[in-house]
N, C-alpha and C positions, 0 to 999 in steps of 0.2 A: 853634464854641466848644470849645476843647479844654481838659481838665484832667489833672495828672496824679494819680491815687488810688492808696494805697497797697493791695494783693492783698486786703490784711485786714482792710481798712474797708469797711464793708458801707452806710453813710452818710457821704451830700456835707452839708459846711456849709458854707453862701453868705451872705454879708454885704453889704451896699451899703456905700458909704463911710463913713458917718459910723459906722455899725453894727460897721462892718470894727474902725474904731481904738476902739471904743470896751469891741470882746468881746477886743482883742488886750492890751488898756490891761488890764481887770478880770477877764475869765472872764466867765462866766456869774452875772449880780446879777440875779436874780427879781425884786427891787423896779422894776427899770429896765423890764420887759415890759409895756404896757398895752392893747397889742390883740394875737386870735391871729386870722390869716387863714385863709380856706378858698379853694382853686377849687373851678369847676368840673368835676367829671369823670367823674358816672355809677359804673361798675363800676372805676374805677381807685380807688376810695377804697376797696378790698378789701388794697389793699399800702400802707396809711395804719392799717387799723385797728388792728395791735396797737401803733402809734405813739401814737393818742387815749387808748390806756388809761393809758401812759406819762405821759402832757401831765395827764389828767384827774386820776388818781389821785396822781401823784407833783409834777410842777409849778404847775397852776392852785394847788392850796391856799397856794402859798407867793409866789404874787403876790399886791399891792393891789389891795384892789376900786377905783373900779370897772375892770374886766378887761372889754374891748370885743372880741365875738365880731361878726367881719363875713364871711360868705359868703355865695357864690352858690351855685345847684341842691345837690350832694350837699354841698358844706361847710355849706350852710346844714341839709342833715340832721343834718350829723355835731355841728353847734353844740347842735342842739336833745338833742342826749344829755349835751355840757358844760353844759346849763344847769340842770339838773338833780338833784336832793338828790344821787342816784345815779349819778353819771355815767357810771363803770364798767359799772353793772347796765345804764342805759341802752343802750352801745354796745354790751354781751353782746345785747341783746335783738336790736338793730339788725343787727348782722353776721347772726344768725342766721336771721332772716327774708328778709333778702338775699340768702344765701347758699340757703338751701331757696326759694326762689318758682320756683313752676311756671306753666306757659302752658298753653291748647291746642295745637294744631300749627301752624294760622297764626292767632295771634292778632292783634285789630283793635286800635285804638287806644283804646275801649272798655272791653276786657277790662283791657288794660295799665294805664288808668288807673283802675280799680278797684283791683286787685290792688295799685297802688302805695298808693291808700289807704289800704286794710287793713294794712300794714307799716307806715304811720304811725301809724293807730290803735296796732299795738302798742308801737313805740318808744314813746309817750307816756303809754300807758295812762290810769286817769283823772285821775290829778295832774299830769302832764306841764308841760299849760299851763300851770296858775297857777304851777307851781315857775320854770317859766324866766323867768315876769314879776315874779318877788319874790326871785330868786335874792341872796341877798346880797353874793356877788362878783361875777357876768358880767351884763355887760348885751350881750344880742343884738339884732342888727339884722343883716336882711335886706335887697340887692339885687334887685329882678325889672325886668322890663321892663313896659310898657304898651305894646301892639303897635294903629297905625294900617292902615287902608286892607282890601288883600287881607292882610296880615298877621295880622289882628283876626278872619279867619275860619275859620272849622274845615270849609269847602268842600274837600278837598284836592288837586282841582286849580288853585281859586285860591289857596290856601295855598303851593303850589309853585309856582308860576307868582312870587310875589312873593318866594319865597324864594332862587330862583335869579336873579331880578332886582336883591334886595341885596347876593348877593352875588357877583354881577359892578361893581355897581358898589363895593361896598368894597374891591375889589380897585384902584381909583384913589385913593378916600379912604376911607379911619375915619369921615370925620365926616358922610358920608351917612346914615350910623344914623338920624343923629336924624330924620330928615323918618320916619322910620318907625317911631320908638321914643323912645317916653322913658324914662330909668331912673326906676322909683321905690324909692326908702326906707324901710325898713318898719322905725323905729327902736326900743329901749325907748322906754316916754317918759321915765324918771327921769333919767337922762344923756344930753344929746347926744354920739353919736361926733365923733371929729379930722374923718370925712370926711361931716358935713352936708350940705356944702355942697361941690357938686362943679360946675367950669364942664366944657365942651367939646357937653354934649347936656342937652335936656329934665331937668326933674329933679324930682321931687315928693317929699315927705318926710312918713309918714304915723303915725302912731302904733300900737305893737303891741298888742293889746289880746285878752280872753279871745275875743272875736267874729270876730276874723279870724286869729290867729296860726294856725291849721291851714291856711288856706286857701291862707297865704302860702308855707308851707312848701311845699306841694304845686303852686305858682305857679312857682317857684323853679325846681321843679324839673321844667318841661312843657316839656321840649323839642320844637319845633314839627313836628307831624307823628306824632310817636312817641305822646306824650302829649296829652289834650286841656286847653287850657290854661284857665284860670280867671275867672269873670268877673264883674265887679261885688263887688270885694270888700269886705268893712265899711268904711266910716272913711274908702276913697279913691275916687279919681276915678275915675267910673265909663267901664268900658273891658275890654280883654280883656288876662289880665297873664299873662306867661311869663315864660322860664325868661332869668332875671339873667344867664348869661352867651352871651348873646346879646350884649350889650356887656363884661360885665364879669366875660371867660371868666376871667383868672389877675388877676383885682381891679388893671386899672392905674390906680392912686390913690393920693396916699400913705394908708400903713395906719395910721398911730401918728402921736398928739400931735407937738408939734417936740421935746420934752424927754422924750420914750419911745421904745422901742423895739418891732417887733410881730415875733411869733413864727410862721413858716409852714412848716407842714407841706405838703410837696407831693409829688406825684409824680415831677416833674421837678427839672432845675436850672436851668432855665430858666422866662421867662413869656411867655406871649402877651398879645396885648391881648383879644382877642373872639374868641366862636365862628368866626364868619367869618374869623378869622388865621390858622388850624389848618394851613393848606398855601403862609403867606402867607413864603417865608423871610427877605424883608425887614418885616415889618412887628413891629417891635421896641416892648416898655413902655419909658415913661421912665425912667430911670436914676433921676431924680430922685425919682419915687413911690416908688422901693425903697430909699432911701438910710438908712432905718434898721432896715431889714428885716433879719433871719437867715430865710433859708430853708432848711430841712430835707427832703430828700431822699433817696432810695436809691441808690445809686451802678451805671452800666450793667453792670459786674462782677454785682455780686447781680442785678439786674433780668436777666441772658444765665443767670441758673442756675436763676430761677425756672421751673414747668411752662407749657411751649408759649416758654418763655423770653419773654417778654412780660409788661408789667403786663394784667391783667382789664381788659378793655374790652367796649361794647356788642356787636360784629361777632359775641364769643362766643356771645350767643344764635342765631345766626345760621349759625357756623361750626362748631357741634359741640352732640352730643346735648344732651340738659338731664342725661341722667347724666355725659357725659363736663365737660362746662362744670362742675359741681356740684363734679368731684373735680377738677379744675384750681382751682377756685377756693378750695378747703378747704385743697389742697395750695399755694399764694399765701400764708394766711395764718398756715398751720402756719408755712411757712420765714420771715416777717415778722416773726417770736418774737425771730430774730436782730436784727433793727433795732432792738426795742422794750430788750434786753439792752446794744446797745452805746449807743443815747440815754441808759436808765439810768445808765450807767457814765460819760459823757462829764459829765453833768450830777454826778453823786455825788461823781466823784473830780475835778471842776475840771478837764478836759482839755480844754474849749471853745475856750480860746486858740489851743491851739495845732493844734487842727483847723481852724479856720475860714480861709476863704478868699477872696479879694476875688469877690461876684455877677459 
């Protein structure tokens, strides 16, 4: 997929079709937005954050309630800061705890999933919950999986044993997932989202409530292996639930009502379908789920200038001190100032038109 960008744009806007004629037709009409999307993606949501403050503080006020937040693992973090009185203050808190988490030297799966809790306790603090479930504009809903079989276990050599089994065989199909997952739904109750109701795999739809919204969050986001995943959560089927983009890595679904449009911030300019598609070069979303989508992006120019020239990803803890990982990543979000400046600008002075470009 090749595009051409101009030196000095420092963000891609992608449109699906209907999306395309409709931002080329009007600009950018904030009434028209009613869902905003997250993926998946860990330590990549560090070249998103000064984006959210943008979305949070400057755009969501000027859309109609209700405003349907739907992510998977970190998007469904970065939601639970939009849902929020604060939402600003939120993602200050969030970046920053993210940004300083320390390890031991080989830390276990244990530690990690400690440590990721406590950065949830803070983002949330004590009002966190009830704000996100009485928010008077957004309503959040949450993606996770419910994981069968060796998948359901935190044994890790049967955990890998079944994970390298699915994903050789999704490597044939997509739709093996489901013999080993269902998705479930972790919706507001006061609105149902566009995507209820989704066919191709297992599907449960469960309601968010003060009892489990933490738990989901942290479900969301347990990547198998890494993290230990969650089990027996309030209100649903009882089972062991991880991390949503396990199927629904870049959300392939439609995101938005038929008469809205949804807003997504991404890493990329591109979507995958599932975690398992990440090395898949043919294994492509539907056209048609993103057909009224804008996705927002950084363009591989800025992404070749940022440090280590790469978006933040997991391998960093891995590939470099936790002081040198620490100032690669401060210095990511420093230079992301630019993106959050030119969204500004695109949105303020009406130039949405004529930036945007067919997904």
């Amino acid at each position: 997929m090749s595009h051409s960008y101009s030196s000095r744009n420092t963000l891609v806007f992608s449109a699906g079709p209907t999306a395309f004629r409709e931002i080329r037709a009007d600009g950018f009409v904030a009434e028209r937005f009613g869902t905003l999307a997250g993926a998946s993606g860990g330590a990549k949501w560090l070249v998103l954050s000064q984006l959210d403050r943008v979305v949070a503080g400057t755009i969501l006020p000027r859309l109609q309630s209700p405003v349907h937040l739907i992510g998977t693992s970190i998007g469904a973090w970065r939601f639970a800061c939009y849902g929020q009185n604060d939402p600003v203050a939120a993602i200050d808190r969030f970046e920053e705890a993210y940004l300083s988490q320390t390890y031991s030297e080989k830390p276990d799966r244990e530690e990690i999933t400690r440590r990721t809790a406590d950065i949830l306790e803070h983002v949330l603090g004590d009002r966190g919950v009830r704000e996100i479930l009485s928010s008077p504009c957004t309503r959040t809903h949450i993606m996770t999986v419910r994981s069968h079989g060796l998948l359901a276990s935190e044994n890790r050599l049967g955990l890998a044993i079944g994970l390298i089994s699915v994903a050789t065989m999704n490597m044939a199909s997509r739709r093996v997932l489901g013999a080993f997952f269902d998705r479930v739904l972790f919706h507001d109750a006061r609105d149902l989202p566009p995507f209820h109701s989704l066919d191709g795999f297992p599907m449960h739809q469960v309601n968010l409530s003060e009892s489990n919204l933490k738990d989901v969050i942290l479900a969301t986001g347990a990547i198998p292996l890494v993290l230990s995943g969650v089990s027996n959560i309030a209100g649903a089927p009882p089972g062991m639930y991880r991390d949503g983009g396990v199927i629904d890595y870049h959300l392939d679904f439609p995101h938005s009502a038929p008469d809205k449009l949804a807003l997504y911030l991404h890493f990329y300019d591109y979507l995958k379908p599932g975690w398992f598609d990440k090395r898949l070069s043919w294994r492509q979303v539907s056209t048609v789920n993103s057909d009224r989508t804008l996705l927002i992006s950084p363009s591989p120019g800025f992404v070749a200038r940022l440090p280590n020239g790469k978006i933040p990803d997991r391998t960093d803890f891995t590939n470099f001190s936790p002081g040198e990982r620490e100032r690669a990543w401060r210095g990511t979000v420093a230079a992301c100032k630019q993106l959050a400046d030119e969204l500004q600008d695109v949105v303020e002075n009406n130039r949405l038109a004529e930036r945007v470009q067919p997904l």
